[in-house]
C-alpha positions in Angstrom: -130.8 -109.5 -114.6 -130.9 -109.8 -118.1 -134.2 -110.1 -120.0 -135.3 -113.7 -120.7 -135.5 -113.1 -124.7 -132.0 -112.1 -125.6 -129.5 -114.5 -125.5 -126.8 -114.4 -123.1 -122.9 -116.0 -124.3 -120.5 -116.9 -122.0 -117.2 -115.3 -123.1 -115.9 -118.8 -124.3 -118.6 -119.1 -126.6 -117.9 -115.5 -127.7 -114.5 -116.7 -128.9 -115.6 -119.5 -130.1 -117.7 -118.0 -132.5 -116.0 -115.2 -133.4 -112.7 -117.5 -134.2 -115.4 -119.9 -136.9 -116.7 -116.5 -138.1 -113.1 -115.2 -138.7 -111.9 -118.6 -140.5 -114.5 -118.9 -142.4 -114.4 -115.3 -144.0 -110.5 -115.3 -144.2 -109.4 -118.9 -144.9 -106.3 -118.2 -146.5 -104.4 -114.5 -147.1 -101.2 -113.0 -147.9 -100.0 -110.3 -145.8 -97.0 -108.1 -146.0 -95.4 -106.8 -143.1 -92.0 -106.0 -140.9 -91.3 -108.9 -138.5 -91.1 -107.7 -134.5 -90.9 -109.4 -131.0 -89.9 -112.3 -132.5 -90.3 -115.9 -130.1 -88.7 -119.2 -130.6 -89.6 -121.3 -127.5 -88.3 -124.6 -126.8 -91.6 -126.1 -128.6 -89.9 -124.7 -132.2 -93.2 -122.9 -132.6 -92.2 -119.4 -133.8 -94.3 -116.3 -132.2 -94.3 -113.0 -133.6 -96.1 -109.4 -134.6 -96.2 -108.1 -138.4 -97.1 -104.6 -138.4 -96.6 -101.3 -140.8 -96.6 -97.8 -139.9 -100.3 -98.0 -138.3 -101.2 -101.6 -137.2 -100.1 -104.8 -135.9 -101.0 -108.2 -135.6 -100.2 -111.1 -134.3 -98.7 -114.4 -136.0 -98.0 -118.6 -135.0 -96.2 -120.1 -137.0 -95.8 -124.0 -135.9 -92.8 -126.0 -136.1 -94.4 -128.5 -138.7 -94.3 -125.6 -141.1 -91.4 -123.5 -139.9 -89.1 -126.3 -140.7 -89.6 -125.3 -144.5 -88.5 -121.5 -144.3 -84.9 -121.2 -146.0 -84.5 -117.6 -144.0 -83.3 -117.1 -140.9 -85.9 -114.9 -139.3 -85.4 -111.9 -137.1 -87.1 -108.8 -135.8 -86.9 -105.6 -138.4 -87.1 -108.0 -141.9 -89.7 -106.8 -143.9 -91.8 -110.1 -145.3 -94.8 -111.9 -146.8 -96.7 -114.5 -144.9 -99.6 -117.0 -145.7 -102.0 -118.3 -143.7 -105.6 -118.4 -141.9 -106.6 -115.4 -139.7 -108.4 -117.0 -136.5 -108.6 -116.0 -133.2 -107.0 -117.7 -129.9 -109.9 -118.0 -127.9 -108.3 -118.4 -124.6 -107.0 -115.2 -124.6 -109.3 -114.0 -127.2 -106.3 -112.5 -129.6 -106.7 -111.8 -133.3 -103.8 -113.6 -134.5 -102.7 -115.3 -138.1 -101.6 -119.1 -138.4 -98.8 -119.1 -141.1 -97.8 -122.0 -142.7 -95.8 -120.1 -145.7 -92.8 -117.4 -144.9 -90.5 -115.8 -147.3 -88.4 -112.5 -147.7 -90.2 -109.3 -149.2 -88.9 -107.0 -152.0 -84.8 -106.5 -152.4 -84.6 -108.5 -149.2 -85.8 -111.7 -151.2 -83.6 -110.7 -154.1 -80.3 -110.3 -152.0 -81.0 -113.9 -150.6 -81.6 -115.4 -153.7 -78.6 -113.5 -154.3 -76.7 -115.0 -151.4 -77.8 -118.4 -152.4 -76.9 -118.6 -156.0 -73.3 -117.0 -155.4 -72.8 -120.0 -152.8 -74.1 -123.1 -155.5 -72.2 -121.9 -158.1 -69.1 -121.6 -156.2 -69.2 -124.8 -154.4 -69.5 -126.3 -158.5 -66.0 -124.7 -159.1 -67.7 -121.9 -161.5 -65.8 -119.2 -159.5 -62.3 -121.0 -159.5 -59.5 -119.0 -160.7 -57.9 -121.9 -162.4 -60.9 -122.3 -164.7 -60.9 -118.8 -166.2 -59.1 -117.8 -169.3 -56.5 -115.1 -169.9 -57.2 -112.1 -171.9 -55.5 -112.3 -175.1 -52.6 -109.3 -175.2 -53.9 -107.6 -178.7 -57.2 -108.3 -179.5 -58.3 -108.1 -183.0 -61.9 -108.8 -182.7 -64.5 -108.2 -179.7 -67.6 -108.8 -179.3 -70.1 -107.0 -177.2 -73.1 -108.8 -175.4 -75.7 -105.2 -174.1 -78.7 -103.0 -174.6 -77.6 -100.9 -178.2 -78.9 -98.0 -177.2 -77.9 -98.1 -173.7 -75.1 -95.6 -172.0 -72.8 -98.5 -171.7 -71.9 -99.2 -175.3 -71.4 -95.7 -175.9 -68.6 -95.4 -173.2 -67.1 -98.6 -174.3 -67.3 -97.4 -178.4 -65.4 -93.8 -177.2 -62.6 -95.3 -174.6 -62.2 -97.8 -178.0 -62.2 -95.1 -180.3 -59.5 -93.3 -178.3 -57.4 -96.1 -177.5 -57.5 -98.5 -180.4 -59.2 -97.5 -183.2 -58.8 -100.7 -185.3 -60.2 -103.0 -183.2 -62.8 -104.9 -184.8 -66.3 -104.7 -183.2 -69.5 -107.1 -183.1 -72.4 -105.9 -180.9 -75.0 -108.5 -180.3 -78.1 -107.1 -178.6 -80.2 -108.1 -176.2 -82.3 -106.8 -173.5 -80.4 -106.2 -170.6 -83.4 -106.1 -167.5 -87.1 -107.3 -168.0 -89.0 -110.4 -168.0 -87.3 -111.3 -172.2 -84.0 -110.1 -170.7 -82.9 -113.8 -170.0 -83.9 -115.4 -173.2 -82.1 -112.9 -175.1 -78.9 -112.8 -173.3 -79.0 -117.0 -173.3 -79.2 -116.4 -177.4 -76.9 -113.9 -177.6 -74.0 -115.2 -175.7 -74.4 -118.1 -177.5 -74.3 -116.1 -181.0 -71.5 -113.8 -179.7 -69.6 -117.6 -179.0 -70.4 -118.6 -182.7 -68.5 -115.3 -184.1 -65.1 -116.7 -182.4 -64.1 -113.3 -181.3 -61.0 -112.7 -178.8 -62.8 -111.8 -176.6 -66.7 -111.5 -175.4 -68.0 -108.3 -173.3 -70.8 -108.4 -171.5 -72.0 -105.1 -170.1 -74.6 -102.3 -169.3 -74.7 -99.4 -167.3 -75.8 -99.3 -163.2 -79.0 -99.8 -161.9 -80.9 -101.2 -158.5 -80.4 -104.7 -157.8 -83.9 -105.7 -159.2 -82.9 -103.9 -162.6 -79.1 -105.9 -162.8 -81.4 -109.2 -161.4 -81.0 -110.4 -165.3 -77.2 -111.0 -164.8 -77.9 -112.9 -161.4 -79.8 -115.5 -162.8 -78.3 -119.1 -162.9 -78.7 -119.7 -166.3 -77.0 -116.6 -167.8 -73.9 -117.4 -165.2 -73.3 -121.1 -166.4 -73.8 -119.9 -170.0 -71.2 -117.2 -169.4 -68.9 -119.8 -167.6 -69.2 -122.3 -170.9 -68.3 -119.8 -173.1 -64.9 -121.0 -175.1 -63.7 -117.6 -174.9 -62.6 -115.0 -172.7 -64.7 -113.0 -171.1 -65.0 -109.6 -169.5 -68.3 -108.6 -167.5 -68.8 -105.0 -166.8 -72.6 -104.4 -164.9 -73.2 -101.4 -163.6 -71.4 -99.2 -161.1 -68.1 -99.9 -159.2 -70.2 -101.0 -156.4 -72.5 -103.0 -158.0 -71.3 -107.0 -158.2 -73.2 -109.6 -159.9 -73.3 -113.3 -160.1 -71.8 -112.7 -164.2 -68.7 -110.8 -162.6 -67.4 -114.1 -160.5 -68.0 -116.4 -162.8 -66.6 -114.4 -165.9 -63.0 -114.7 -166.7 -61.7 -110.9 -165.7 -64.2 -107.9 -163.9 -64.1 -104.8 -164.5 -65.6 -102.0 -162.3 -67.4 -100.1 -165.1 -67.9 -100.4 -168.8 -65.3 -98.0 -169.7 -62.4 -99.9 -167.3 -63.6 -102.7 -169.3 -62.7 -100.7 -172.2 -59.4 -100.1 -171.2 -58.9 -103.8 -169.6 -59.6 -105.1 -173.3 -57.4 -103.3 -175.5 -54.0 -101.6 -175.2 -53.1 -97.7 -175.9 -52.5 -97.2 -179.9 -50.0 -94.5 -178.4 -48.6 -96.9 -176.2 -48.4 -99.5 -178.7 -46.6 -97.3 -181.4 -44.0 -96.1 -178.0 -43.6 -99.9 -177.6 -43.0 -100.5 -181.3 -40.5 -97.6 -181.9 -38.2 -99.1 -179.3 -38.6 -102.5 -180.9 -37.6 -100.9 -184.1 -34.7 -98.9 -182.5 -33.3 -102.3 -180.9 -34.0 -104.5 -183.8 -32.2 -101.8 -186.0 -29.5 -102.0 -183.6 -29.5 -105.9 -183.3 -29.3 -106.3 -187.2 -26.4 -104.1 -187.6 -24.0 -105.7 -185.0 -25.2 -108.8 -186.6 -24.0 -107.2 -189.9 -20.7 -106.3 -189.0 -20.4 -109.5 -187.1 -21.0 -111.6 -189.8 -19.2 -109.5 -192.4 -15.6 -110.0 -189.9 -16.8 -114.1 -190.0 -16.4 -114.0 -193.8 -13.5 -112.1 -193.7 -12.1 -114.8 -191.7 -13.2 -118.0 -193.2 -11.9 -116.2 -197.1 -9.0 -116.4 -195.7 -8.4 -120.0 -194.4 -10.4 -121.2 -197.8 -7.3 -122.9 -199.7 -7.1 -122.6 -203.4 -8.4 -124.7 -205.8 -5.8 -125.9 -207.7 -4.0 -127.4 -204.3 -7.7 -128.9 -203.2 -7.3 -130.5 -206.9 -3.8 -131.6 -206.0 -4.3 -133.2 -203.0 -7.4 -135.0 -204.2 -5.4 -136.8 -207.3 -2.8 -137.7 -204.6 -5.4 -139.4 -202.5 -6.9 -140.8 -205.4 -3.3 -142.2 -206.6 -3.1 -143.9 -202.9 -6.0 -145.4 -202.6 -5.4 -147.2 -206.2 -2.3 -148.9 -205.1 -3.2 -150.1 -201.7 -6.6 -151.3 -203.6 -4.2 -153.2 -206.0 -2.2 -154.7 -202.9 -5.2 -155.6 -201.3 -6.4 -157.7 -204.6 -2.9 -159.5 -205.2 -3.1 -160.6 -201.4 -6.8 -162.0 -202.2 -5.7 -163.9 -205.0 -2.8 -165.0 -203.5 -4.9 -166.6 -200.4 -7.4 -168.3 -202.7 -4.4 -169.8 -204.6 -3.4 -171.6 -201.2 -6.8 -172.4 -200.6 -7.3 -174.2 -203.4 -4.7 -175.7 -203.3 -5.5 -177.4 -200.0 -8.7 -178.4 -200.7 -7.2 -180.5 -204.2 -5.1 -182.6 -201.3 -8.2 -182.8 -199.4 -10.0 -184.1 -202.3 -7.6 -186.8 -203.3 -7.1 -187.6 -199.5 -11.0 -189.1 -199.6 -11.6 -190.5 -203.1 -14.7 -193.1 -203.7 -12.6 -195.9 -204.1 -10.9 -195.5 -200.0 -14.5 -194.4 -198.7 -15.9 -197.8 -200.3 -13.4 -199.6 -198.9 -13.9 -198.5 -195.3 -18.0 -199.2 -195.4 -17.2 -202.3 -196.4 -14.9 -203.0 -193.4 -17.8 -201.3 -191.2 -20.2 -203.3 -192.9 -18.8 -206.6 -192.0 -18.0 -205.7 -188.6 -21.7 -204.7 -188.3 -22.6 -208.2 -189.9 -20.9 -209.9 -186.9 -22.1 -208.3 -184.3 -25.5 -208.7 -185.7 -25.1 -212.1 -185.9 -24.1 -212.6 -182.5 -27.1 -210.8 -181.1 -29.4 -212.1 -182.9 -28.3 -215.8 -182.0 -27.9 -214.4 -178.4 -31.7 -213.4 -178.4 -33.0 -216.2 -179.9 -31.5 -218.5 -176.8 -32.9 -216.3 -174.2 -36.6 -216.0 -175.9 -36.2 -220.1 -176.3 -35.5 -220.4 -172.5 -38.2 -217.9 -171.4 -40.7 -220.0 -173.6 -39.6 -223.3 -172.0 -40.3 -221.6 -168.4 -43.5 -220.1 -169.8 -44.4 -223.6 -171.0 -43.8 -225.3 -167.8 -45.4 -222.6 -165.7 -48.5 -223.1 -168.3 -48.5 -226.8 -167.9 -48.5 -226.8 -164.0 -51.4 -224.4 -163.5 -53.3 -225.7 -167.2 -56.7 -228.4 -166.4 -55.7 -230.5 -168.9 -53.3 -232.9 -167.0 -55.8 -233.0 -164.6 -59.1 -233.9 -166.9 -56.3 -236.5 -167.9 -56.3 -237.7 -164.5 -60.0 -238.6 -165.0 -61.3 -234.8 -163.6 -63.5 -232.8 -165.7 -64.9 -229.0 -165.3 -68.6 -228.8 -165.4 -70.0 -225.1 -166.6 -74.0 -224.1 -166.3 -75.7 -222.6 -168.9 -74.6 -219.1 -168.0 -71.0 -220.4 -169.2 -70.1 -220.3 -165.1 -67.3 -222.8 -163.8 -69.6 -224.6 -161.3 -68.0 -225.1 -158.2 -70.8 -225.7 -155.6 -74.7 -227.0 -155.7 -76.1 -223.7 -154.8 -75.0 -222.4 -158.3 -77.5 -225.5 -160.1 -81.4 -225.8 -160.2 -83.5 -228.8 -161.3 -83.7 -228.9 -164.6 -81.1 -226.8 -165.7 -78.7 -227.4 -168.3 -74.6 -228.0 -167.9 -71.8 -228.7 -170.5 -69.0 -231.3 -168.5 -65.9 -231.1 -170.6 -63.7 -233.9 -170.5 -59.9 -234.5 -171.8 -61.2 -235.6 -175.3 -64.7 -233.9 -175.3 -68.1 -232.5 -173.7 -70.7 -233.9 -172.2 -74.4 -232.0 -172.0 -76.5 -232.9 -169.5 -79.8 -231.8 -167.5 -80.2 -231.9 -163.7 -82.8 -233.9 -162.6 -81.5 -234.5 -159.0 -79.3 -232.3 -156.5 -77.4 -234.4 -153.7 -75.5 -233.1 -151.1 -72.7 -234.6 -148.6 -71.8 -237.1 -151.6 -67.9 -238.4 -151.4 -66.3 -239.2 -154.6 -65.8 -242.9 -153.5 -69.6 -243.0 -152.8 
């Protein structure tokens, strides 16, 4: 039986304390590590050990956080985790609660890698159709690297070889380090300004980490908006960078980009000495050819004298059917006028005068008799208007001893209910008016009352 002054825990208070203990020293920490007997159960909690060459522990990582990581995890990746270190009390395990994941060292880089090379070609950036042809003798290059790298010097000899007078611009810029994207932004853009035929942009090989500068997002798209062609050469033939899909042509190495750039001078001058041979050739068959052509044509050319002939002749004809042409004119405005004398005659003043006063008269007459014709009908529709007048008029009536009485409004009155007491009317008669007021109203009165 224990003693009665130490205290006794149970082992889930052990836990207990040990798990606040642990939390409180190590709240948050980073931790490198391989990733082994990874767990996904149905929960979407993941489960699973980070150890290095002489420990291990244990991880959680719960699905609220889980759904964040943008790797796809699996035993044997080497990676960096943050969380809490606590302890599960029910089994009593030392474990870490991770709520951040992400690849370690090139692992990281070859993802970002991954990543980039699949944005920029879902924007087009990679698309053949986009990229530019390499002009077919370049007169002017310009050369985007480290100066005193190895790279330039290859490219300077395979030039030197091959094409001495090409003309050369090196722009330089730090090629790896954390400047190395600032200066190759500038200088690609300076490189642009010079309006070369052509813009390198190279250095020599290196680990993936060292070429990371020409995987960067930025230097692609300002290598893809670059008005002229472009060549990337980065490191060995088996290193690849985001700069070689997006650039116009790739070239394995510095020195095939060289070679991809310019032609052979001796190759050239081969080329040339056959254009020479076959132009020399072409220009003397066109020599002979056209020396037989004026052979030819000196003879068919006719003398001058017979040109001078036969022009006086056709000068002497055209004269005399001009002069036939005029006598027939002059012959047809002779009849013409003539014509037109008879025509004149044929409708002096003194026959026109004569005929508008015929016209005239006749127009008198039949005026006349319209006008009389008219007046009858307008007499006989004013005797009907007249009569219709009379028969609907009050004034044979009001001669009949009738009169129309009006109130003051200036209403016909036709019944009592349209007077008051005391109102005023106007009774015209057939030779005047009567005024009068209302003093009574009586109704059911006959005339012979």
């Amino acid at each position: 039986m224990p003693s009665s002054d130490k205290t006794v825990l149970s082992v889930s208070e052990l836990n207990r304390q040990a798990r606040v203990t642990v939390e409180e020293h190590f709240n948050q920490v980073w931790v490198m590590g391989e990733m082994s007997n990874f767990a996904r159960p149905r929960s979407g909690h993941w489960y699973f050990s980070l150890k290095d060459d002489k420990a291990q522990v244990r991880c959680a990582m719960f699905a609220n956080r889980n759904r964040a990581v943008q790797m796809q995890p699996g035993d044997g990746q080497l990676v960096i985790v943050r969380g809490r270190v606590s302890i599960y009390e029910d089994r009593g395990d030392f474990q870490i609660i991770v709520d951040h994941l992400e690849p370690a060292g090139e692992g990281a880089l070859r993802q970002a890698f991954d990543q980039l090379k699949v944005k920029l070609a879902a924007l087009g950036l990679f698309d053949t159709d986009r990229k530019q042809p390499l002009p077919t003798l370049p007169r002017h290059v310009a050369v985007v690297t480290s100066p005193t790298g190895a790279a330039i010097k290859d490219v300077l000899a395979v030039w030197r070889r091959r094409f001495p007078a090409l003309r050369i611009t090196i722009v330089p810029s730090q090629v790896q380090g954390e400047a190395a994207e600032g200066q190759l932004l500038q200088a690609i853009e300076r490189a642009a300004d010079l309006q070369p035929d052509v813009l390198l942009l190279t250095r020599g090989g290196g680990s993936l980490e060292d070429l990371w500068s020409f995987n960067l997002e930025s230097v692609a798209r300002a290598l893809a908006a670059c008005p002229i062609p472009t060549v990337s050469a980065v490191g060995h033939e088996i290193d690849v960078t985001i700069c070689d899909f997006v650039a116009d042509v790739r070239a394995p190495t510095p020195s095939a980009a060289a070679e991809l750039i310019t032609p052979s001078a001796a190759d050239l001058m081969r080329t040339f000495s056959h254009y020479q041979r076959q132009l020399h050739l072409l220009w003397r068959q066109q020599h002979e050819m056209l020396a037989l052509t004026v052979a030819n044509l000196r003879l068919q050319l006719p003398s001058p004298e017979q040109t001078l002939e036969r022009a006086n002749q056709q000068v002497d004809d055209a004269y005399q059917r001009m002069l036939r042409h005029l006598q027939h004119q002059l012959r047809q405005q002779h009849t013409r006028l003539d014509g037109l004398t008879r025509q004149l005659h044929a409708l002096g003043p003194q026959e026109q005068l004569n005929g508008a006063k015929a016209a005239l008269r006749s127009i008198e007459g039949r005026l006349q008799f319209a006008f009389t014709r008219e007046l009858q009908g307008k007499q006989q529709q004013l005797a009907g208007l007249s009569r219709m007048l009379n028969s609907v008029s009050p004034l044979p009536t009001m001669a009949r001893g009738f009169a129309v009485v009006k109130n003051q409004q200036g209403q016909v009155v036709s019944a009592l209910a349209q007077l008051g007491r005391g109102d005023t009317t106007t009774t015209f008669l057939r030779d005047g008016a009567v005024i009068s007021e209302v003093k009574d109203l009586q109704e059911d009165v006959s005339i012979t009352d």
